[in-house]
C-alpha positions in Angstrom: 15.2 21.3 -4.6 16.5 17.6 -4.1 17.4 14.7 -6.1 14.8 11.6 -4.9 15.2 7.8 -5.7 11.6 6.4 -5.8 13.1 2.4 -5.6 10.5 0.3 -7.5 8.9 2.6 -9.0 5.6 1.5 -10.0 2.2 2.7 -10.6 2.1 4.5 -7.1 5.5 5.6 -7.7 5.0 7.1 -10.8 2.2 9.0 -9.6 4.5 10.4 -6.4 7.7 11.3 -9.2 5.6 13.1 -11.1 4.5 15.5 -8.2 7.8 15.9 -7.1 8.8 16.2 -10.4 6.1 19.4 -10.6 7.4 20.7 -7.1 10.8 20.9 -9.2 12.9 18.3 -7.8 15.3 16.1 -9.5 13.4 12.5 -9.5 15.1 9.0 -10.2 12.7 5.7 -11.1 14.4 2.8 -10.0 12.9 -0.4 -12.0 14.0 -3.1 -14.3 12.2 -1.6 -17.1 12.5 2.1 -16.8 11.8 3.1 -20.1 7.9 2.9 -19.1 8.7 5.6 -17.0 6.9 9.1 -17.8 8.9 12.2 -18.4 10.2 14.2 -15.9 11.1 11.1 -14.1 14.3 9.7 -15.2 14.4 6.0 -15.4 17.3 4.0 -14.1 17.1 0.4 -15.1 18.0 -1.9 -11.6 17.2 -4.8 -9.8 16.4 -4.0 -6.0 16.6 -8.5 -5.5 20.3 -8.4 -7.2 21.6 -4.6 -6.7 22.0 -3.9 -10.2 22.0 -0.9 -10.9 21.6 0.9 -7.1 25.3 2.6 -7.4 24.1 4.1 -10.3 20.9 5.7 -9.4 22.9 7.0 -5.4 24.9 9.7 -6.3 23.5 13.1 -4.8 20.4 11.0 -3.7 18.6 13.2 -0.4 15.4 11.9 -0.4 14.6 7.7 -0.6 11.1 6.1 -1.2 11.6 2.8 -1.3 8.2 1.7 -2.6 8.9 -2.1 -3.8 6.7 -4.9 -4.8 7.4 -8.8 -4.2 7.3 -10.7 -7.2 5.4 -13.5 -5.8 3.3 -14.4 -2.4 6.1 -16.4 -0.4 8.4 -15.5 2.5 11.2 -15.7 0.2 9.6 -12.9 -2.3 8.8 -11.0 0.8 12.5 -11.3 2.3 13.8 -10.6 -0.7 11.9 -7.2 -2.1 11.6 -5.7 1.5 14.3 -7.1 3.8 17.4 -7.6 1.6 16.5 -5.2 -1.0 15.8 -2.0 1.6 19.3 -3.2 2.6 20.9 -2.9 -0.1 19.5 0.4 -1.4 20.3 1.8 1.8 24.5 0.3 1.5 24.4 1.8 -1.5 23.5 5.4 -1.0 26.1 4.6 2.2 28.8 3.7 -0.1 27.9 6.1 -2.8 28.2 9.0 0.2 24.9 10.1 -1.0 23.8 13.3 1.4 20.3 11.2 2.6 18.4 13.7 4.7 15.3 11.4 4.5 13.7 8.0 3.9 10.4 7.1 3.2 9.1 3.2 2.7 6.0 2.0 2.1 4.5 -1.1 4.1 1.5 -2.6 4.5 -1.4 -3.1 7.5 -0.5 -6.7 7.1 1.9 -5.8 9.9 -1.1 -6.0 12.3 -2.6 -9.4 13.5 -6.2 -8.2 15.2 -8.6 -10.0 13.3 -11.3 -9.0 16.0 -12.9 -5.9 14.0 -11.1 -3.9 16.6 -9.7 -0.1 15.8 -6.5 0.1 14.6 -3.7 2.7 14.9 0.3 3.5 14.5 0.5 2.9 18.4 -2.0 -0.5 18.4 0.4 -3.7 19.3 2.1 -5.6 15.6 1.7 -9.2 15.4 1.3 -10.5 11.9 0.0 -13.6 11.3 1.5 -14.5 8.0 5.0 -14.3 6.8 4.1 -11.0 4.8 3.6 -9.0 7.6 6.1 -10.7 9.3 8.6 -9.1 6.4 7.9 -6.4 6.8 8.3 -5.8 10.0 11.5 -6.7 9.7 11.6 -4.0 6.9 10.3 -1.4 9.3 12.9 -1.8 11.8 15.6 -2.3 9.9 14.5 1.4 7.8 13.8 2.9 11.9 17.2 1.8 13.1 19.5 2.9 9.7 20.1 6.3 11.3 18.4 8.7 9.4 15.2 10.6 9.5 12.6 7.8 8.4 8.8 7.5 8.1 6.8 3.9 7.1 3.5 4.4 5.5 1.5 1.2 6.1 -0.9 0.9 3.2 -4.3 -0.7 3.1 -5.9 -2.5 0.3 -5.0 -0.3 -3.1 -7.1 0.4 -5.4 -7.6 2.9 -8.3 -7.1 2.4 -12.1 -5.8 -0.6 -13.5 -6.7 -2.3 -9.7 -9.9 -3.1 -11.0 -10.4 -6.5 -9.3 -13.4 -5.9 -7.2 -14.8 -4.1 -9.8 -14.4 -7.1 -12.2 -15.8 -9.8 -10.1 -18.8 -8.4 -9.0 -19.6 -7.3 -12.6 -18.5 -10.8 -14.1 -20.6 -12.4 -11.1 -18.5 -14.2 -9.3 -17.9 -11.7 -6.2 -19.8 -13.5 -3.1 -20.1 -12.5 0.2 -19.9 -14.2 3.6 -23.6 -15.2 5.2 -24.0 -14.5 9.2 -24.9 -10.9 9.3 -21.2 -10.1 11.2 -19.3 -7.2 9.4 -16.0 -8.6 7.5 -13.7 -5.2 8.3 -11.9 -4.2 5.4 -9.6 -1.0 4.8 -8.6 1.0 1.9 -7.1 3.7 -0.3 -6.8 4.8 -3.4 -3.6 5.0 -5.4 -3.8 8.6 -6.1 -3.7 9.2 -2.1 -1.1 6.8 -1.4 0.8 9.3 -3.9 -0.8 11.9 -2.1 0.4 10.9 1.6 4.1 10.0 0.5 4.2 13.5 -1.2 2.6 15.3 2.0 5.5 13.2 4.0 7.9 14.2 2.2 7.1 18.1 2.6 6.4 17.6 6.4 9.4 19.0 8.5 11.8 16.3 9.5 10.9 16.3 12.9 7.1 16.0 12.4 7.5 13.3 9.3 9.5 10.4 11.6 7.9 7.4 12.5 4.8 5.4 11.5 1.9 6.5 9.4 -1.6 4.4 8.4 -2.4 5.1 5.0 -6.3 4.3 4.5 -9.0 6.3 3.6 -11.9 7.6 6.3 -13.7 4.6 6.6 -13.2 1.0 7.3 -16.2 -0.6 5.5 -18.0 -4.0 5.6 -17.0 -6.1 2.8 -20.7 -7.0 1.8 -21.3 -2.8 2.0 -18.7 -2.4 -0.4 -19.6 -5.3 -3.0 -23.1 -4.1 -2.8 -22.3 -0.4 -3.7 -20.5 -1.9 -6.3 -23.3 -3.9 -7.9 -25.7 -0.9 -7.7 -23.7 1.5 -9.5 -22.6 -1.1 -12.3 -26.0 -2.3 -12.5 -25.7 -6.1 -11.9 -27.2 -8.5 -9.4 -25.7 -8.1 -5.8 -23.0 -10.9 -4.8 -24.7 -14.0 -3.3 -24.9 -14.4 0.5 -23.0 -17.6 1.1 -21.4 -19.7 4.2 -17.9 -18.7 5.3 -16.6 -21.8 4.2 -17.9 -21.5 0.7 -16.1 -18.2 -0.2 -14.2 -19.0 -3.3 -10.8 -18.5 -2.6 -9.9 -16.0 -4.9 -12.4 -13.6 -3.5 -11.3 -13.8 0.0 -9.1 -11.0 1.3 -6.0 -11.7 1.9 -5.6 -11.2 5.7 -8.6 -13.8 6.3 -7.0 -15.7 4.0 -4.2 -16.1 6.0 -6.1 -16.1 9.5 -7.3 -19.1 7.6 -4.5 -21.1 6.8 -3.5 -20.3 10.6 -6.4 -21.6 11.5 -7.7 -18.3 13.4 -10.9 -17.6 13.7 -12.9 -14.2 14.3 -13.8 -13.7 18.2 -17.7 -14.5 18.3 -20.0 -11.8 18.0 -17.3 -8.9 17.2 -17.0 -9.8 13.2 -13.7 -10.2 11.2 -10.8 -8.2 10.4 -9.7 -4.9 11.7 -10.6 -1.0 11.3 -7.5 1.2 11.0 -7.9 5.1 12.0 -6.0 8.1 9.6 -6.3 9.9 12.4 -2.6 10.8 12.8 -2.3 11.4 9.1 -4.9 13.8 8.7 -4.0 15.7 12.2 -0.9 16.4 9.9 -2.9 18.3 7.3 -3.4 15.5 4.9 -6.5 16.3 2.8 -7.9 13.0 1.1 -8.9 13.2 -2.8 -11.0 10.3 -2.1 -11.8 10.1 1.3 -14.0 6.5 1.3 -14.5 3.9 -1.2 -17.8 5.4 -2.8 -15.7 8.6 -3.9 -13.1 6.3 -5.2 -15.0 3.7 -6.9 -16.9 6.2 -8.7 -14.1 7.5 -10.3 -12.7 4.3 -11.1 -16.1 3.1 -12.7 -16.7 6.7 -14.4 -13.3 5.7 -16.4 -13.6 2.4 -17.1 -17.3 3.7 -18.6 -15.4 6.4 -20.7 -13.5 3.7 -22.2 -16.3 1.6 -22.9 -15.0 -0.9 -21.0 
């Protein structure tokens, strides 16, 4: 078995660690405050924007998820947790002469600019419109060119426990939805399967696991679709029907939200957004726990109902 460094590791890292954890490897946590962090895992306290603590957690490191998280929504966040912090991680286990046989990082589909409600897959053409998909393309390469054996896991919208926004606006009625009729595009997947697909990359043979991966679920859904499932199964009103313009800005995805600010506009008559295919990932075996949003968001509710919440 290995030793893996899960940098950042959050909520989705937490849930990986303890898999490989199961599978009996050796698994670091790499955070600012590790003691949150779950036996087996065994927290090291760093800083992936200064270095601190990276020489620490390197030594006899073979496997590298680099699973950070921006502390804010600006380019410099975005440089700094994905650009300069991959570097760093990755001079460190250099320096450290760590024995890295392979490295997995997780991006985002913010990498892609269609905003057409075209298909989407790992060999469709990358041109972000924002500077966070900008970032992270820079990420990407920089991981694909280090020299070792890499894959990059470009994640949809997450959701699961404790990512309960949806859930939260349409059942405090303020969740709206755009008038028109055109489908809004949006893509998904649940936490527990973005654990899921970094722990089936990992097991994947080298040669097989290089290169890039979509992580969503099976299907690309309508936003108003989604919102209205929602409202049926928590038993409120549906979201209002209102004019593009008029979407409150806190209810807008974030990928039209930036189309916006770039003043793009969906082509007439083909809708907004994108739909990205798991194709390749499930050709690799990858079974989904939750294979679309209904599966998923019943879960979620079923808990938060358990908890009377």
């Amino acid at each position: 078995m290995s030793t893996v460094l899960i940098a950042g590791c959050g909520d989705v890292g937490t849930r990986l660690g303890l898999t490989l954890a199961a599978d009996g490897h050796h698994v670091r946590g790499l955070r600012r405050n590790p003691a949150v962090l779950p036996a087996p895992i065994a927290g090291v306290r760093g800083d992936l924007a200064t270095g601190d603590g990276l020489r620490a957690a390197a030594d006899g490191v073979r496997v590298l998820v680099y699973a950070a998280a921006a502390d804010g929504f600006t380019d410099d966040a975005y440089r700094s947790a994905y650009v300069d912090g991959l570097a760093r991680t990755l001079d460190a286990l250099h320096a450290a002469g760590a024995p890295l046989e392979r490295v997995l990082f997780t991006s985002s589909t913010a990498v892609y600019g269609q905003s057409d409600g075209s298909l989407v897959d790992e060999q469709s053409p990358t041109e972000p419109q924002g500077f966070s998909g900008r970032r992270l393309l820079e990420a990407e390469r920089l991981l694909l060119g280090c020299g070792r054996p890499a894959a990059v896991l470009r994640l949809a919208g997450i959701y699961g426990p404790g990512r309960t926004r949806l859930i939260d606006e349409v059942r405090g009625g303020v969740a709206t939805v755009p008038g028109g009729g055109e489908p809004l595009w949006t893509n998904r997947i649940h936490a527990d399967d973005c654990a899921g697909a970094l722990h089936h990359l990992v097991r994947l043979p080298m040669d097989e696991m290089q290169g890039l991966w979509l992580g969503v679920d099976d299907e690309p859904a309508d936003r108003a679709v989604v919102l209205d499932w929602l409202a049926d199964h928590l038993a409120v009103a549906r979201p209002r029907r209102v004019a593009v313009g008029d979407v409150p800005a806190r209810t807008v995805p974030a990928d039209l939200a930036q189309r916006r600010a770039g003043g793009t506009a969906p082509a007439p008559g083909r809708g907004a957004g994108k739909r990205c295919s798991n194709a390749k990932l499930k050709g690799a075996g990858y079974v989904f726990r939750f294979p679309t949003f209904r599966e998923g968001y019943a879960d979620v509710i079923a808990r938060l109902d358990t908890r009377g919440a």
